[in-house]
C-alpha positions as CSV (number, residue, x, y, z in Angstrom):
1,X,140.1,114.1,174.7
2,X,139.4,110.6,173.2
3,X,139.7,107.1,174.4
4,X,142.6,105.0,172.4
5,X,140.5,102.3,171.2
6,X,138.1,104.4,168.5
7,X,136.0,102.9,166.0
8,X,137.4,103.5,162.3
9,X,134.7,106.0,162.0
10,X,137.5,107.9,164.5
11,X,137.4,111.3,165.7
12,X,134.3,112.7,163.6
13,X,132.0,109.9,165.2
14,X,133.4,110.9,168.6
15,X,132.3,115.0,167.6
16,X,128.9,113.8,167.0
17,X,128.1,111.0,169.6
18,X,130.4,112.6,172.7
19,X,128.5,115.9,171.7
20,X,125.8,115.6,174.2
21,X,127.4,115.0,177.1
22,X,130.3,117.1,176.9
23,X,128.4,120.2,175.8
24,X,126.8,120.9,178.9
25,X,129.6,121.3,180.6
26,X,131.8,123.7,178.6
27,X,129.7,127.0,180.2
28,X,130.3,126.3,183.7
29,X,134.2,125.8,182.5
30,X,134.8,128.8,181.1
31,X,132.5,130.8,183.4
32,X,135.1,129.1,185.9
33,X,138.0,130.1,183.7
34,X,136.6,133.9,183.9
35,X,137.2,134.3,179.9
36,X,136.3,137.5,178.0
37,X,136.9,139.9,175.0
38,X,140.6,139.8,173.7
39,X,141.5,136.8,176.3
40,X,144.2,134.5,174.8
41,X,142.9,130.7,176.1
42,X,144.6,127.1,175.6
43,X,142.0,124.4,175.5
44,X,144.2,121.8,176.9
45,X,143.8,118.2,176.1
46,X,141.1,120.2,173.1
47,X,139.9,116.9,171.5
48,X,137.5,117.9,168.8
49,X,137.6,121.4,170.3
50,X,134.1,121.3,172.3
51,X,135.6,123.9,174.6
52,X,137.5,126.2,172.3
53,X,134.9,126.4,170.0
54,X,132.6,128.2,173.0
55,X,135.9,130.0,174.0
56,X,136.1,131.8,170.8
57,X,132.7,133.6,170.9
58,X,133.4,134.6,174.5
59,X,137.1,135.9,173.3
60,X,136.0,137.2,169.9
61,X,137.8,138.9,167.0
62,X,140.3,140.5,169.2
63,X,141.1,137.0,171.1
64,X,142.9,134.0,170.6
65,X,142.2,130.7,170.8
66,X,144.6,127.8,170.9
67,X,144.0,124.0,171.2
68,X,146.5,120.7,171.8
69,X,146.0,117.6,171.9
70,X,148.3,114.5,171.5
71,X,145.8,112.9,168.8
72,X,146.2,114.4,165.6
73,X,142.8,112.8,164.5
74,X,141.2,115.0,167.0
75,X,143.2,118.0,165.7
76,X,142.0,117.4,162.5
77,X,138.9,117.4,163.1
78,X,138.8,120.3,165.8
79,X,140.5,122.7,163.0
80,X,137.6,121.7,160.4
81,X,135.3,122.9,163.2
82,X,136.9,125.7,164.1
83,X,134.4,128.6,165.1
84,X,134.6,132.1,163.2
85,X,134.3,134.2,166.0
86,X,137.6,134.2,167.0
87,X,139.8,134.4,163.2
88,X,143.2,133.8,165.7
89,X,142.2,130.5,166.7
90,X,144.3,127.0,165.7
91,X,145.1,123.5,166.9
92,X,148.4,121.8,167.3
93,X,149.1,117.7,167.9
94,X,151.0,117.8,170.8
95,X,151.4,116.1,174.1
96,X,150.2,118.3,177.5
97,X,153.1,118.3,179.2
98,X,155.4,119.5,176.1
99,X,153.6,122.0,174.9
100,X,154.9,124.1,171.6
101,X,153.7,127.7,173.4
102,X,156.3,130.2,174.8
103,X,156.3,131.1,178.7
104,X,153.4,133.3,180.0
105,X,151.3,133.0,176.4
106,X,148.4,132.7,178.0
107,X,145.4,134.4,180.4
108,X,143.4,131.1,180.7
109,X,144.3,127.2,180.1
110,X,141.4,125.0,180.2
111,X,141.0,121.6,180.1
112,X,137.5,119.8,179.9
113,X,137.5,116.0,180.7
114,X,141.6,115.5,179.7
115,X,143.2,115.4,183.1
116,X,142.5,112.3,184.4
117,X,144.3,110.6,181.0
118,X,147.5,112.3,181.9
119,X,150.5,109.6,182.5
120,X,152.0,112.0,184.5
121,X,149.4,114.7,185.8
122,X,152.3,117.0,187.4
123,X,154.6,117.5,184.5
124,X,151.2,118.1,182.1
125,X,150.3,120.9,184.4
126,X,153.6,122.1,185.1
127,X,153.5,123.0,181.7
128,X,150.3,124.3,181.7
129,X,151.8,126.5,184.9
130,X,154.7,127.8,182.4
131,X,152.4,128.7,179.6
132,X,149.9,130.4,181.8
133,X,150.8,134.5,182.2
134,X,151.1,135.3,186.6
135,X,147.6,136.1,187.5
136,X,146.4,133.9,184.6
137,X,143.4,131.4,185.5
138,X,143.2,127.6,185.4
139,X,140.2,125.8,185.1
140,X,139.2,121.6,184.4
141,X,136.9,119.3,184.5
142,X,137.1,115.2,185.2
143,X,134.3,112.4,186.0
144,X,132.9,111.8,189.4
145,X,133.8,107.9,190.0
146,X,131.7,106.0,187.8
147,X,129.0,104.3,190.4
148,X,127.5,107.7,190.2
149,X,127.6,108.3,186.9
150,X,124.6,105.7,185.5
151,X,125.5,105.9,182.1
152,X,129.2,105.5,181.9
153,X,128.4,102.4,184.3
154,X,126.1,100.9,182.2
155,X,128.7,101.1,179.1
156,X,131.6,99.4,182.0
157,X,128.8,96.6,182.9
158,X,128.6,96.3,179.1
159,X,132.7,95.9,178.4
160,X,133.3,93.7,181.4
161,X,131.0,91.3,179.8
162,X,131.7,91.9,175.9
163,X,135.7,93.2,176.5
164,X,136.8,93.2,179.8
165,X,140.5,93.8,178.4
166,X,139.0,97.8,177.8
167,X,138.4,98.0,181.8
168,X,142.2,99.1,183.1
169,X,141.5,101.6,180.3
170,X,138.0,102.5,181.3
171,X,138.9,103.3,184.7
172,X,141.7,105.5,184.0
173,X,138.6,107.8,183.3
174,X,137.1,108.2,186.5
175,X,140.5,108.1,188.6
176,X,141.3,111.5,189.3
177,X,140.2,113.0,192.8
178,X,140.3,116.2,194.2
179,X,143.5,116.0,195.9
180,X,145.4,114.4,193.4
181,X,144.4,117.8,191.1
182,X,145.1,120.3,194.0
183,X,148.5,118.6,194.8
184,X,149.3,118.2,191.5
185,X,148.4,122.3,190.7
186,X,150.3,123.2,193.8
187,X,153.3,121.7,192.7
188,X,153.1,122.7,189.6
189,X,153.2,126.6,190.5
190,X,149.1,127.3,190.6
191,X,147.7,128.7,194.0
192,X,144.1,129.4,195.2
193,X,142.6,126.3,194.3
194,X,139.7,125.2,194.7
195,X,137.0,122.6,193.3
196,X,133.2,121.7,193.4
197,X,131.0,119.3,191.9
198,X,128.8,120.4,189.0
199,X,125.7,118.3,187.7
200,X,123.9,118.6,185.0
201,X,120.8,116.2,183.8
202,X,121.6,115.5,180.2
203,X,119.3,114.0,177.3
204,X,120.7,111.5,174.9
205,X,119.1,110.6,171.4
206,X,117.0,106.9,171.6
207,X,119.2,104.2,172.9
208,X,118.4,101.7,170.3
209,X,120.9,103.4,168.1
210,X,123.1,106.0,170.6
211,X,124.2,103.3,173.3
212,X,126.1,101.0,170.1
213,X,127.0,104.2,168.2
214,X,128.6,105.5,171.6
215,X,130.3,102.2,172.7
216,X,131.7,101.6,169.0
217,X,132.7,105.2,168.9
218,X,135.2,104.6,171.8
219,X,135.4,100.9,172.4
220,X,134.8,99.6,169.0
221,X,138.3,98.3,168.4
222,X,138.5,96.3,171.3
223,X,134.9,95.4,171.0
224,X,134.9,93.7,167.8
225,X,138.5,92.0,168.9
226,X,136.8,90.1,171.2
227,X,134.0,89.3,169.6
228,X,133.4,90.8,165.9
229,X,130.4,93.1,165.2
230,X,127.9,91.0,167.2
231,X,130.1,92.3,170.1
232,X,129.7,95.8,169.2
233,X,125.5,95.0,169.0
234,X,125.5,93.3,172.1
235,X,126.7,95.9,174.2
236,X,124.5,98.6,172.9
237,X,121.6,96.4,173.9
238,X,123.1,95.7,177.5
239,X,123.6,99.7,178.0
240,X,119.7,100.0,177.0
241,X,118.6,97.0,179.0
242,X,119.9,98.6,182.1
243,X,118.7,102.2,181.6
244,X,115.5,100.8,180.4
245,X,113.6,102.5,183.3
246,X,114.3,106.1,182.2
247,X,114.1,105.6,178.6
248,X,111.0,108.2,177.5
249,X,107.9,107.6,175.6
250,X,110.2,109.0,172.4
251,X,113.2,106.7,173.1
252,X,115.2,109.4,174.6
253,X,116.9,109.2,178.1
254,X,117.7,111.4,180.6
255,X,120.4,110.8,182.8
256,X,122.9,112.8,185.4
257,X,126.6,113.7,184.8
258,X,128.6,114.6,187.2
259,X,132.2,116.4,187.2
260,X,134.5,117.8,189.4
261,X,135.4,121.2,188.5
262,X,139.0,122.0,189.5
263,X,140.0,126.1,189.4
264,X,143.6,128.0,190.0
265,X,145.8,130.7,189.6
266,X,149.2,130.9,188.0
């Protein structure tokens, strides 16, 4: 799920530049979400459908696949991407806790890196509780806080200098804790929860273009509010100045991620 403040490039630069860090994580999802052949999933929250696309080769032809998301940008583009392993798969624009899905639709909701942007966390996963089938799984994924996440705190260093009015929105990213998800999934009807960190140490394309083609991908708007294009420029460099110590030979960087992976039962 996107950030509000998109570049006009919108949604298709977000497919390509969140890409490398999202994609490591989708496996250890849906390994949590226990998906297989002929399982009928909701990627929840679906964005450009990084998740469903990987849940439709573990459900295959005789699975479905469903996706919402409140953007329709984001729906847009997840339905051009949509993978052909699964035919039954679509995406809907639609906010998570009014979802167009009758009761018990489905064995497995997931929801990779949505939760935290939820204004109200209980009623989005109440309604994931009412279209999850009983002994249906739940599975998600949100950012550790970001002083352990070097990247993402390079790219807050670089918008509390360049457009500090993004911050309240930045940090609505790395809010979410493990007891405000368990709570939240007890209340909502889920049981057996449970949660663990996963990291994973993920390689990002040569930050002389990547760090201002991220930033402008998510911040862009409110970047070049405050200060035009130079704005826009000037962060990138910040965000490569302060990794500048694990920047490769090549240009590349290698840096950790680190979620916490929530899991439930309906």
């Amino acid at each position: 799920m996107g950030q509000i403040h998109r570049s006009t490039e919108g949604p298709e630069a977000y497919e390509t530049h969140s890409a490398p860090i999202m994609r490591p994580f989708v496996a250890e999802l849906l390994s949590a979400a226990g998906l297989g052949p002929g399982d009928h999933v909701l990627d929840l929250a679906c964005g450009t459908g990084f998740a469903a696309r990987a849940a439709a080769a573990l459900v295959g032809p005789t699975g479905r696949v469903r996706g919402a998301d409140i953007d329709e940008g984001m729906v847009r583009v997840a339905r051009a991407h949509r993978s052909p392993r699964c035919p039954d798969t679509d995406f809907t624009a639609a906010p998570a806790d009014r979802l167009p899905y009758a009761a018990a639709t489905f064995d497995a909701v997931v929801c990779q890196q949505g939760a935290q942007l939820f204004p109200d966390l209980t009623a989005a996963l109440a309604e994931a509780a009412r279209v999850t089938r009983p002994g249906g799984r739940f599975a998600a994924t949100v950012w550790a806080p970001v002083d352990r996440l070097p990247y993402f705190l390079a790219e807050q260093r670089a918008l509390e200098k360049y457009a500090p009015d993004a911050l309240p929105y930045l940090a609505r990213a790395y809010a979410r804790t493990a007891d405000q998800l368990t709570t939240a999934l007890y209340t909502a009807g889920y049981r057996d929860t449970a949660h663990r960190e996963v990291t994973f140490d993920v390689t990002l394309p040569p930050l002389d273009r990547y760090a201002r083609e991220h930033l402008d991908t998510l911040w862009g708007g409110m970047l070049r509010e405050a200060g035009g294009e130079e704005a826009v420029t000037r962060a990138g460099e910040l965000v490569r100045e302060q990794l500048a110590d694990r920047i490769a030979p090549d240009g590349t960087v290698t840096v950790p991620f680190t979620s916490l992976l929530v899991t439930a039962t309906r």
